[in-house]
N, C-alpha and C positions, 0 to 999 in steps of 0.2 A: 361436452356437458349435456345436449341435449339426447343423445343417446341412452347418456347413463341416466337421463331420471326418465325416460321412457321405459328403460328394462326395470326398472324399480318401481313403477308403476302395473306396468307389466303380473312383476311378480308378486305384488301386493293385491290383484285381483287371482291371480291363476291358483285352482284348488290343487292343483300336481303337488305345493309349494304346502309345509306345514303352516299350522296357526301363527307358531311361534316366527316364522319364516316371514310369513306374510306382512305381520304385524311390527315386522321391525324393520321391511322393505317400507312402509307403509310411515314410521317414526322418521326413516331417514331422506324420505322424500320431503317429507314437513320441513324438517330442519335443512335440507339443502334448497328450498324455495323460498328462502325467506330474503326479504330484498337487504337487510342489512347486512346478510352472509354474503352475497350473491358480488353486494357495492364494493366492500372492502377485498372480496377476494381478487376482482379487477384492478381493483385500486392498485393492490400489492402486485400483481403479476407485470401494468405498465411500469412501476415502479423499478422492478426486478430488469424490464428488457431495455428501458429505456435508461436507467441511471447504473442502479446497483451493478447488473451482470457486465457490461464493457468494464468499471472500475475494477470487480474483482476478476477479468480476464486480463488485463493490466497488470494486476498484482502478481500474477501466477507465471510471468514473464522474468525471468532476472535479469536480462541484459534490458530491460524497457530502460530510456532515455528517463533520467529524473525530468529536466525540462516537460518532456513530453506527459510524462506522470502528472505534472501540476497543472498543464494546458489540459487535461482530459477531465481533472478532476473540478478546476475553475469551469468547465464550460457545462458541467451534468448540473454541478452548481446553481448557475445559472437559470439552467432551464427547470428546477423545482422552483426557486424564486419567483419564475415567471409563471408558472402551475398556480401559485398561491398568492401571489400581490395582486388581483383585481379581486373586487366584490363578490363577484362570483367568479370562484375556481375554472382555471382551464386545465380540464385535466389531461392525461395520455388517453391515445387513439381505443385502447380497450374498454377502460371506462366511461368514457364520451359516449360511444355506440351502446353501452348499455345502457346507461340512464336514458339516451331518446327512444331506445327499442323498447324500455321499460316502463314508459310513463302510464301507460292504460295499467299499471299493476299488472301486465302479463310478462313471461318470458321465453320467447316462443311459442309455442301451445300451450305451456303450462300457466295458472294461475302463482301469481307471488303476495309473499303475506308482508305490505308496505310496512316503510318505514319511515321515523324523520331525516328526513334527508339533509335537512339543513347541521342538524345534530351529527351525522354521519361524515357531511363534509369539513365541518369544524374539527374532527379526530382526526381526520386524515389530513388537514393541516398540521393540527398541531403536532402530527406523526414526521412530515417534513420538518419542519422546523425545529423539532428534538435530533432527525437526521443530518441536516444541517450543522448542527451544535456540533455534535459528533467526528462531520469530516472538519471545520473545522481545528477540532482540538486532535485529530489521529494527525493528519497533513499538514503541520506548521509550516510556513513557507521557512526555507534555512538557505543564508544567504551564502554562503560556504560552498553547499551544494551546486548555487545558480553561480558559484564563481568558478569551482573544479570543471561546470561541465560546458564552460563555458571554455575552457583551457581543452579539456580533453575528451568530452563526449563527442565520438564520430559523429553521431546523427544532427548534430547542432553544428559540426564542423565543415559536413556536407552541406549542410545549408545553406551556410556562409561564405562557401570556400572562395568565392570571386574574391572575399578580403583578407582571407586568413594572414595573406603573404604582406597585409600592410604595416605599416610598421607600428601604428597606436593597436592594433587587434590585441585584444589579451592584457594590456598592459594595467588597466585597473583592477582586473580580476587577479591577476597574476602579484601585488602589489596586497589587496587583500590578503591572499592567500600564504604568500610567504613571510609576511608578519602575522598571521594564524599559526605558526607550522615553526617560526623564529628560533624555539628553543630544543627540535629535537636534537639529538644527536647525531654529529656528521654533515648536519644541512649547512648549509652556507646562505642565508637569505640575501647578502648582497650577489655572489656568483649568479645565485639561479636567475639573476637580472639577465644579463649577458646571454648565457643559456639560451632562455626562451628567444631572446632576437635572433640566434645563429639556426634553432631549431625551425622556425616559423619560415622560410623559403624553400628547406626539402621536403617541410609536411605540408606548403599549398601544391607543389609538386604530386605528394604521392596523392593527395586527393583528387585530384582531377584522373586518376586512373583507377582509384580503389573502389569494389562495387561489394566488400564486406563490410557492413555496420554494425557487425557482431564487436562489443568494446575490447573484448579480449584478445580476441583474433586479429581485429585491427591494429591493435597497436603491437601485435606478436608480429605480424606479417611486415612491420614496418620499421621495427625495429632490428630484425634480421636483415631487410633491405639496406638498414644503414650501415650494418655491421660487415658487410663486404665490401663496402667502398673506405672503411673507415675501422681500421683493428682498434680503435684505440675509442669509439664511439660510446660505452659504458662509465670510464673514469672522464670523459670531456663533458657527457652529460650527468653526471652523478646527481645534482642536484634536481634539475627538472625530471628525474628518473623516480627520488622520492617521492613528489608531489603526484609523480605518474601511480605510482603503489600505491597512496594514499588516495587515490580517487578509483582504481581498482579494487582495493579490499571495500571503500564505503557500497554498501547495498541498497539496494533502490527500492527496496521492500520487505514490508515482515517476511513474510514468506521464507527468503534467503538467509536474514539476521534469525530467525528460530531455527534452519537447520542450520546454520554455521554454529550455533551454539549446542545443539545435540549432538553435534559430528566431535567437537571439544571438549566433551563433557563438563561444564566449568559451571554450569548453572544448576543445581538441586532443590530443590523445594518441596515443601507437602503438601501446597498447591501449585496451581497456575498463577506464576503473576505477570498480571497485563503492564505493559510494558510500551510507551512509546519506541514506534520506528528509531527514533534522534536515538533516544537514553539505549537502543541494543546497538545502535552503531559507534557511538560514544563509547561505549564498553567494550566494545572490541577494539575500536584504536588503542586504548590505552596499552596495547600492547606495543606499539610505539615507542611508547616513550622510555622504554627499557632495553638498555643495552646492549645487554645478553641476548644469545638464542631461548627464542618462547621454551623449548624444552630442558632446558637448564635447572638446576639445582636451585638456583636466587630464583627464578621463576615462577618455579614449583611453590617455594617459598613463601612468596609475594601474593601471590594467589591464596595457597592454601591461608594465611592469616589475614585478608582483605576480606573473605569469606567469612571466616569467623567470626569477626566482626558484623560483618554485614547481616549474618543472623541468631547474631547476639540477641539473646532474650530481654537483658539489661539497656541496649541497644533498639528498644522497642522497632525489633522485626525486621532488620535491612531498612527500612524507610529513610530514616532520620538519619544516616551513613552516608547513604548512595547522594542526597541533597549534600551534602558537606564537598564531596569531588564533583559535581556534575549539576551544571546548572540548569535543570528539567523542570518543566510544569507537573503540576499533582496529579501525574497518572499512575499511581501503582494501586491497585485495589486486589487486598488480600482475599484469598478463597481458602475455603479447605476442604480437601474432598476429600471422600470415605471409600475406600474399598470395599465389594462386593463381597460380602463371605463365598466360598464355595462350600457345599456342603458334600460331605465323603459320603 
C-alpha cells in the first residue's frame, strides 16, 4: 500500500502526466488516506485471514469431516467473540498495528485525514455480530450428522480407534440413528442392532493399519477387504450398509449439495434460492425413501409433479410446500434476476 500511494503522488506532481491525469492521481490519493478507509479495510482483511478464509477453504473440501466442520467453525466463533466482549475491542494482528502506527494521524510518510474511531469501532462490531448471526443460522448444529459420524466418519474413527472395538462405542448413536431411518424400505432397525456389534471388531482391526481418511475410499478399501474373506459380506451386512449410503450421499457442505443438484438437473428457478446446507441435503434423501430406481418412470413422475407444486403460483412460490415436508428454519429468500440483453 505504501508503494502505491507513493506512485500516485508521484504522479499527481510529474508534468510528463496530463492535468486530467494528475488530478485524479491526486483525487485518489485523498480518498485512499483517509483513516476511516484505511480502518475498515484492515478490519476486513484480518477478518478474511483470520476467520472467513480457513471456513471457506473448509467449505471447498467435500470429503472435510462434519465433526471437524463444526469444531473449526465453534473455534473462529469464538475468537470474534473474544475481538468484541471487552470495552475496548481486541482486534486482529493487522488492524492493531495500524491504529498504533496510526495514532500521530500518519501512515507511514503519508499524512491521513482522521476519523471517529470510536464510531468506526462500534461498525465493525456491529459487523461481527451480524456475522455471527449468520454463521449461526447457515451452520445449525444437526444431531444426526454428530450421530452418522460418529458411526462412520474415518477421521473421528481414527481418533478414537483405541475404543472402536468396545462394545458400548456406537451404541447410542447407532440407536438414534436407526429409529431416524425406522421406516425406509428394506432396513430392518432391529437387525442393524446385531450388525453393528459383529461389524465393530474387523473395523478396530482395519483401523489400526488404514492411513486413507478419504470417506469414500475408506470405506471402499474396507469393504472390499471384507469381501474376500467373506462372499456373502453384502446380504450379512445389508442393513448397516444402508446407514453406510446414508452418511455417504449426506454432504458436508454447500458447495457439494449445489453441484449434486446441477449434475441432476431437478432444481429450476428464475432465481437463486438461498437455501440452507440441512433443507439441500434433506431433499436429496428424500430420494430414499422411494422404492423404485431414481430413474424410473414413478420417479420421474413424482418429481416432475412435487415441482409443480412447489412452484405453483397459487402455492405462493415453493415456500409454503417445501415447509409442509421438511422441517427447516425460514431460510428461503426469493431473488430475481434479469438477463443482460445482448445487443446484435
Amino acid at each position: 500500500s505504501q508503494a502505491l500511494f507513493i506512485v500516485l503522488d508521484e504522479t499527481s506532481s510529474d508534468w510528463i502526466y496530463s492535468i486530467a491525469d494528475r488530478e485524479a492521481a491526486n483525487e485518489l490519493r485523498k480518498q485512499l488516506l483517509r483513516d476511516d478507509f484505511l480502518f475498515t479495510i484492515h478490519f476486513h482483511h484480518d477478518l478474511h485471514e483470520c476467520s472467513l478464509g480457513p471456513v471457506t477453504k473448509a467449505l471447498q473440501d467435500d470429503d472435510i469431516s462434519y465433526l471437524e466442520l463444526m469444531k473449526l467453525i465453534d473455534e473462529k466463533k469464538k475468537m470474534l467473540r473474544k475481538w468484541i466482549e471487552q470495552q475496548t475491542p481486541m482486534w486482529g494482528p493487522s488492524l492493531s498495528n495500524y491504529i498504533q502506527e496510526s495514532n500521530k494521524n500518519l501512515y507511514g510518510l503519508f499524512k491521513i485525514e482522521p476519523a471517529n474511531r470510536k464510531k468506526l469501532s462500534q461498525e465493525c462490531c456491529d459487523h461481527i455480530n451480524r456475522m455471527l448471526q449468520e454463521l449461526d443460522r447457515r451452520f445449525v448444529r444437526s444431531v444426526l450428522r454428530e450421530n452418522l459420524s460418529i458411526l462412520f466418519d474415518p477421521n473421528y474413527l481414527m481418533g478414537h480407534k483405541e475404543i472402536v472395538g468396545e462394545p458400548e462405542y456406537g451404541r447410542d448413536a447407532l440407536n438414534y440413528t436407526r429409529l431416524k431411518y425406522g421406516k425406509l424400505p428394506s432396513f430392518d432397525k432391529t437387525a442393524v442392532q446385531y450388525e453393528w456389534e459383529l461389524i465393530k471388531a474387523p473395523l478396530a482391526e482395519y483401523l489400526k493399519t488404514s492411513i486413507n481418511h478419504l470417506r469414500r475410499q475408506f470405506w471402499k478399501s474396507f469393504i472390499l477387504l471384507r469381501k474376500t474373506v467373506n462372499e456373502h459380506f453384502d446380504q450379512q451386512f445389508k442393513n448397516i450398509l444402508v446407514l453406510l449410503s446414508i452418511y455417504l450421499l449426506s454432504t458436508s457442505n454447500n458447495a457439494e449439495c449445489e453441484r449434486g443438484f446441477s449434475a441432476a438437473n431437478r432444481v429450476q428457478t428464475n432465481g437463486r434460492s438461498r437455501l440452507l446446507r440441512e433443507t439441500l441435503d434433506t431433499l436429496l434423501n428424500i430420494r430414499l425413501l422411494l422404492s423404485d430406481d431414481v430413474r424410473s418412470q414413478r420417479c420421474q413422475f413424482v418429481a416432475e409433479k412435487a415441482f409443480e407444486s412447489w412452484n405453483d403460483h397459487e402455492s405462493n412460490r415453493r415456500y409454503p410446500r417445501t415447509k409442509l415436508i421438511i422441517d427447516v428454519t425460514d431460510d428461503y429468500e426469493p431473488s430475481t434476476q434479469k438477463g443482460v440483453g445482448v445487443g446484435k
